[in-house]
C-alpha positions, 0 to 999 in steps of 0.5 A: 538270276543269271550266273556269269561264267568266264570261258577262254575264248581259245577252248571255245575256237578248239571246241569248235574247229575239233568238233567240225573236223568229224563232219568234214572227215564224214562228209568227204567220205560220203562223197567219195565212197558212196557204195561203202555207206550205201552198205553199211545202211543196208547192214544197219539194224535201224535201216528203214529209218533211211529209206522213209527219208528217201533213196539212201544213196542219194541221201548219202550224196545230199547229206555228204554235201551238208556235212561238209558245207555245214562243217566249214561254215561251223569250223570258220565260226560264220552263223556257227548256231545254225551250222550246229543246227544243222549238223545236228539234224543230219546227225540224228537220222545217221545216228538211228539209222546206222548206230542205234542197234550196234550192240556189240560196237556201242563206241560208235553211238557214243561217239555221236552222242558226245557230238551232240554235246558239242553242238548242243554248246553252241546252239545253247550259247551265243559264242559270238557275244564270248569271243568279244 
């Protein structure tokens, strides 16, 4: 039995454009100041987890460009399931790498699982067919 549940259009264009706007902030930092998060992976407890995907400072470079592509196409609403998607595969090794292992700054890690609240929304809900 499926349960209909009435959600205001408006909270779920807020949702989205407020949660796109940590990517576009991310992404554009990871473009231009590349050497300031090529060190904070190398003081990450977790920084193996960067290196067994590659060289981190061009991965700092590619997930910069997702984040921010990503981030648009998920703020504008265009294929905003697979925009989450996608942000939340770039999310989840920069969550391990670089928060996980922080026990002394939790906020951080929480902060990024909050986040994947949001994305989960939109990966589990058709928000085209609720804003129709």
């Amino acid at each position: 039995m499926t349960t209909k549940i009435l959600i205001d259009r408006r909270s779920i264009q807020l949702l989205r454009v407020l949660v796109s706007g940590i990517f576009l902030v991310a992404g554009t930092n990871h473009l231009l100041n590349t050497s300031k998060v090529a060190k904070r992976i190398e003081q990450a407890s977790f920084k193996g987890i960067a290196y067994f995907f590659g060289e981190p400072q061009w991965l700092i470079v590619l997930s910069g460009i997702v984040m921010v592509v990503a981030g648009f196409i998920f703020l504008i609403g265009y294929k905003t399931k697979w925009a989450a998607i996608i942000l939340m595969m770039v999310l989840i090794p920069i969550t391990l790498t670089v928060q996980v292992g922080q026990v002394t700054t939790l906020g951080p890690l929480f902060k990024n699982i909050a986040i994947f609240g949001g994305l989960l929304f939109f990966i589990m809900n058709d928000t085209n067919k609720l804003l129709k």
